[in-house]
C-alpha positions as CSV (number, residue, x, y, z in Angstrom):
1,X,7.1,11.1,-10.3
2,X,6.0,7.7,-9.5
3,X,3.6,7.6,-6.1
4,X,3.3,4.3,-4.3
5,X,0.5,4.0,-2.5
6,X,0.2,1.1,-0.6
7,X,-1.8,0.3,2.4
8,X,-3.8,-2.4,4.6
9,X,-7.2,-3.8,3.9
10,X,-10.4,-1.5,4.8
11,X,-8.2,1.9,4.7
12,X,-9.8,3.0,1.8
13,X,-6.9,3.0,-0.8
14,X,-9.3,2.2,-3.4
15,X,-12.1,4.5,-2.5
16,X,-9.4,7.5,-2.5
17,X,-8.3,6.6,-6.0
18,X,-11.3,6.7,-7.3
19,X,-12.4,9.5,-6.1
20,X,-9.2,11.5,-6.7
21,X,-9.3,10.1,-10.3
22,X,-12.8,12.0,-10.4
23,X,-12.0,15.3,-9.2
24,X,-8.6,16.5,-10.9
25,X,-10.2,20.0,-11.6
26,X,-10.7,19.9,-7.8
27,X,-7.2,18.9,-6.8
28,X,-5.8,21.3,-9.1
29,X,-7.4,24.4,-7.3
30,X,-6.2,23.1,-4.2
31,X,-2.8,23.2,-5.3
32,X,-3.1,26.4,-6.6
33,X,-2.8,25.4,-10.1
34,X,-5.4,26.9,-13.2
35,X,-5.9,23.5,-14.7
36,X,-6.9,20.1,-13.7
37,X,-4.1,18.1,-12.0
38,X,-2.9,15.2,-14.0
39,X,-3.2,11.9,-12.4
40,X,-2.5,9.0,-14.3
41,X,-2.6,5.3,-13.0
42,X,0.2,2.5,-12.8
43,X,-2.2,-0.6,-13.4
44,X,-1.2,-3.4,-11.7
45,X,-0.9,-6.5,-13.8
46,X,-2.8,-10.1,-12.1
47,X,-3.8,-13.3,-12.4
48,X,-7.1,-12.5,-10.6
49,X,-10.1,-12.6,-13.1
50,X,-11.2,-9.5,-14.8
51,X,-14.4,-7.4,-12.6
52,X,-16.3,-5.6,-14.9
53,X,-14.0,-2.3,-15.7
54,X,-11.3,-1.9,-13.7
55,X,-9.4,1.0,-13.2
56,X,-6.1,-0.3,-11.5
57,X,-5.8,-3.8,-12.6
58,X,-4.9,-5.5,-16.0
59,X,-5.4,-9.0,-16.1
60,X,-3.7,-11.6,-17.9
61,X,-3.6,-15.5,-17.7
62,X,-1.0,-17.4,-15.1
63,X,1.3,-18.6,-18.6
64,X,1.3,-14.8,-19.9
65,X,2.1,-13.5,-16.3
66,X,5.0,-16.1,-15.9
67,X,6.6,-15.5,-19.1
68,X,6.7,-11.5,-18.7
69,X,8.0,-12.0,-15.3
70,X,11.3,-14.5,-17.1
71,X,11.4,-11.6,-20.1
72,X,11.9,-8.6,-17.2
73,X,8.6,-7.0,-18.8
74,X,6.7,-7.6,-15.7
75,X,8.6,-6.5,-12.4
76,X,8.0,-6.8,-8.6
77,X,6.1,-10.2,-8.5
78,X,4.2,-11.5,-5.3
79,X,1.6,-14.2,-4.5
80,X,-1.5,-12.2,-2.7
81,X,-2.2,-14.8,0.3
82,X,-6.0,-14.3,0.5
83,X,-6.6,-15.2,-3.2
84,X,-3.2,-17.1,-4.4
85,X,-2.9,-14.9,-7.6
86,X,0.1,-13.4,-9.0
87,X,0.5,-9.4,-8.6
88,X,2.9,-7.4,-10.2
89,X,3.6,-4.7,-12.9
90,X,4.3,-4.3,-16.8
91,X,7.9,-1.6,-16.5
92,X,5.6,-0.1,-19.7
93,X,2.8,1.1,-17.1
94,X,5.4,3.2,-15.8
95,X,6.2,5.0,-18.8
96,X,3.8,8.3,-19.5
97,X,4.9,11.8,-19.9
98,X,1.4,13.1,-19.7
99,X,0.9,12.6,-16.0
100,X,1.9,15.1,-13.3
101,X,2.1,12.3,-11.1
102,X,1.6,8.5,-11.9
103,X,0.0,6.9,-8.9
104,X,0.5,3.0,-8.1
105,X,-1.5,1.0,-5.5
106,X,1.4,-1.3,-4.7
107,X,1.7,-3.4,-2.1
108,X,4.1,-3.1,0.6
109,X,5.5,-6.3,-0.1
110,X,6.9,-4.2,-4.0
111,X,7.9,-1.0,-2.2
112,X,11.6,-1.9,-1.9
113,X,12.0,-3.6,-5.6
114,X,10.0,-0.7,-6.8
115,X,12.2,1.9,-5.2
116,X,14.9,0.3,-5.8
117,X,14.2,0.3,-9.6
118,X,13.0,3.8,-9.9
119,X,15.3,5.2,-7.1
120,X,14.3,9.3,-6.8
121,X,11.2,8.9,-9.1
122,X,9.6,7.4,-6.7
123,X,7.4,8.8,-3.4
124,X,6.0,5.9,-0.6
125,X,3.3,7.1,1.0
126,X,1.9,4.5,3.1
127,X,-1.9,4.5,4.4
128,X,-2.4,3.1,7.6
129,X,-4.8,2.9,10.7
130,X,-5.3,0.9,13.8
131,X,-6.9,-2.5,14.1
132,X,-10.2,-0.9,15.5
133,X,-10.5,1.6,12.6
134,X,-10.2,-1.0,9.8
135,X,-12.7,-3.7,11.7
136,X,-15.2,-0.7,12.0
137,X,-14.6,-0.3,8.3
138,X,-14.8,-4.1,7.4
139,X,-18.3,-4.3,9.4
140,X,-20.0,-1.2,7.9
141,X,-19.7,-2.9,4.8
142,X,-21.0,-5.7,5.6
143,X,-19.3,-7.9,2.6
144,X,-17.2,-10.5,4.3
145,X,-18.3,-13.6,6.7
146,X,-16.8,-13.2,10.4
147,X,-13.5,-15.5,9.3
148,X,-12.6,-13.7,6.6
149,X,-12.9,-9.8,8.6
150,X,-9.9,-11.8,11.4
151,X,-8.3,-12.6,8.5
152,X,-8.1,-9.3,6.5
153,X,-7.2,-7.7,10.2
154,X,-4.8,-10.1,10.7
155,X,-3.2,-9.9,7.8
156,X,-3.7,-5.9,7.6
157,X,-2.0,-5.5,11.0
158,X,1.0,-7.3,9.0
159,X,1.3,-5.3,6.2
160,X,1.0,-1.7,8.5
161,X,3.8,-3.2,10.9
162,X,5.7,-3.6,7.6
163,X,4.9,-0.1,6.5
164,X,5.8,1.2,9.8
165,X,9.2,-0.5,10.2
166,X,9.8,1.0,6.0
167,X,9.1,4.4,7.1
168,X,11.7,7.2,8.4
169,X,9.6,8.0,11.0
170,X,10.7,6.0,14.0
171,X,8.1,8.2,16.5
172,X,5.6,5.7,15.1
173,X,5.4,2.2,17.1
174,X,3.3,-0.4,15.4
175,X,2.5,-1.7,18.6
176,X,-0.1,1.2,18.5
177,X,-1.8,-0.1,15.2
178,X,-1.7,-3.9,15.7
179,X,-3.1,-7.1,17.6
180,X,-0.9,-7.1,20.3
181,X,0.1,-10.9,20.1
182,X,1.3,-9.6,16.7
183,X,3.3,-7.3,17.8
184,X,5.2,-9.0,20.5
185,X,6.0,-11.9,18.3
186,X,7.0,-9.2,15.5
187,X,9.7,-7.3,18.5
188,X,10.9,-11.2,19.6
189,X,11.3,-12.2,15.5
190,X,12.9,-8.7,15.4
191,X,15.5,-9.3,18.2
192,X,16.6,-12.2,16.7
193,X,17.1,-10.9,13.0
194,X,19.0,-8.4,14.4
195,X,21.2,-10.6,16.7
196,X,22.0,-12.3,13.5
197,X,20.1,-15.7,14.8
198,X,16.5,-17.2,13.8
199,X,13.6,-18.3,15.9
200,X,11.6,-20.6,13.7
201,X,8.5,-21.1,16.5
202,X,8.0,-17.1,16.5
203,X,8.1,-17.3,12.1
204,X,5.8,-20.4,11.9
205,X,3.8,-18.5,15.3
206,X,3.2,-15.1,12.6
207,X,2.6,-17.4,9.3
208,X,-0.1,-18.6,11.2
209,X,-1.6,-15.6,12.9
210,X,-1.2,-13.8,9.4
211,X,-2.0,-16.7,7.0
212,X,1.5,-15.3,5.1
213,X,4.2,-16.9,4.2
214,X,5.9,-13.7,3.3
215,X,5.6,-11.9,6.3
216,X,8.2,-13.1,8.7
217,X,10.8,-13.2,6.1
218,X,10.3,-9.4,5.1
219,X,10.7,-8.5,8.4
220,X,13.7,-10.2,9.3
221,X,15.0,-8.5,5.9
222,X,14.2,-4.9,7.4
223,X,15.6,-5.8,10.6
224,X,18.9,-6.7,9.0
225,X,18.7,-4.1,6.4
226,X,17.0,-1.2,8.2
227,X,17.0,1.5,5.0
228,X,13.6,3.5,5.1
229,X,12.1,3.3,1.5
230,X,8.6,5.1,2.5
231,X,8.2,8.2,2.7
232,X,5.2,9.3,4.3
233,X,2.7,7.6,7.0
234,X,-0.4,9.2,6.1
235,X,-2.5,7.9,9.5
236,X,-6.4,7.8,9.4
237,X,-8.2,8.9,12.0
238,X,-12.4,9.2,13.2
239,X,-11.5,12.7,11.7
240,X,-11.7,10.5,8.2
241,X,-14.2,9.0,8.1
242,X,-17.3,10.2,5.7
243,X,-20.7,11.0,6.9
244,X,-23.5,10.2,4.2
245,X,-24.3,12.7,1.7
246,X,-21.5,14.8,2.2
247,X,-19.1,16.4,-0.7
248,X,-15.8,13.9,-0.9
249,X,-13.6,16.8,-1.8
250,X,-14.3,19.2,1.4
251,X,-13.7,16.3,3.6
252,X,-10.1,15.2,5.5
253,X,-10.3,12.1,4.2
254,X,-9.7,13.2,0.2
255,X,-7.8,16.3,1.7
256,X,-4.9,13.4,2.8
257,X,-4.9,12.2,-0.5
258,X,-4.0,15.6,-1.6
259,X,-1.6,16.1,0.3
260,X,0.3,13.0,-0.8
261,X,0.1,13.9,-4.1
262,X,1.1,17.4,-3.1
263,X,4.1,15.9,-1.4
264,X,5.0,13.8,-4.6
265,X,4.6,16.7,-6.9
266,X,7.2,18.8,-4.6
267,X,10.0,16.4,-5.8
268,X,9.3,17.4,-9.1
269,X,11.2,20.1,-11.6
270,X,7.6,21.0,-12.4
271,X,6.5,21.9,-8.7
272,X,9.5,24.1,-8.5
């Protein structure tokens, strides 16, 4: 099984990872299992430059990036906005038969190629959280200037709308998780998609709130196209969040990474 994790900026995708990556024996007694649970990571290919070791990324030059993209060996392209590098993935990193579960941190702009691709390989679980828990996240670490926290919120509240609309779970409004300006423009752009007609003020409104050029267009797609391809909304909560000190694996916070990969596993011959 292949499970896509994507999720918004300051949800600690990353930070889950890693830590799950470090605690397989862990994971496996949780799931009842008398061995270490095999994880195995998907590694995104990039453009971006190379940061020390990396455990999710393999980085390549623009030329090399472009050509496996025209050969098929590198599927689900996309331009990240904040950084104007290329994103996508080599099919080989999707080919191990040692892993109980291969986990991918792709972006929710790839879940619909990906799953398309990969078809009942694949579990979506999607990480998201309100606007007010990712700012408090952005400003406890204390690594970006004030611009560039509005625009990993803004775009964040994007990508979780995106998420949201992907999911099967229509009890879940994004209007909960989002700027609110966001949100209405998103319902208006919405309306209109689904009418059949465009409103090119509300698109170039969202490109600007978001800095994206990708957004409005995805989610005119959805509107027309409405076929869930995430699974799971796996919602964060103050009941997340990690006091200092304190062992990551009794917490809730690696607990709901757990439980996606539990979920994932279930859809395996193995689980049964």
């Amino acid at each position: 099984m292949i499970c896509l994790l994507p999720g918004a900026s300051a949800t600690g995708r990353d930070f889950l990872l890693e830590k799950l990556l470090a605690n397989t024996v862990i994971i496996g007694e949780k799931l009842s299992l008398t061995r270490p649970f095999r994880i195995m990571i998907a590694k995104k290919t990039t453009t971006r430059a190379q940061r020390g070791v990396d455990l999710l990324k393999t980085c390549i030059s623009r030329s090399e990036f472009e050509t496996g993209v025209a050969s098929g060996d590198i599927i689900a392209p996309y331009v990240l906005e904040s950084n104007n590098e290329l994103y996508g993935y080599h099919v080989a990193a999707f080919e191990n038969d040692d892993a109980d579960i291969l986990v991918a941190d792709a972006s929710v702009y790839q879940i619909p190629e990906l799953s398309l691709r990969f078809g009942s390989r694949v579990y979506s679980a999607s990480m998201i959280a309100t606007r007010q828990y990712r700012e408090e996240n952005l400003r406890t670490r204390g690594s970006e200037k004030e611009d560039e926290i509005q625009d990993r919120l803004n775009l964040g509240d994007a990508h979780v709308a995106i998420a949201i609309m992907m999911s099967n779970d229509r009890l879940v409004s994004y209007h909960d998780f989002i700027d609110p300006r966001l949100a209405d423009q998103l319902d208006d752009l919405v309306a209109h998609a689904t009418a059949g007609t465009k409103n090119a003020a509300v698109a170039e409104q969202i490109a600007h709130f978001t800095k994206s050029k990708n957004v409005a267009g995805i989610v005119e797609n959805l509107a027309r196209n409405n076929a869930p391809c995430i699974d799971e909304l796996s919602v964060l909560s103050n009941a997340h969040r990690i006091a200092p000190d304190v062992d990551i694996t009794s917490t809730a916070f690696f607990d709901l990474g757990v439980n996606i990969l539990k979920n994932a596993w279930k859809k395996t011959a193995a689980y049964a």
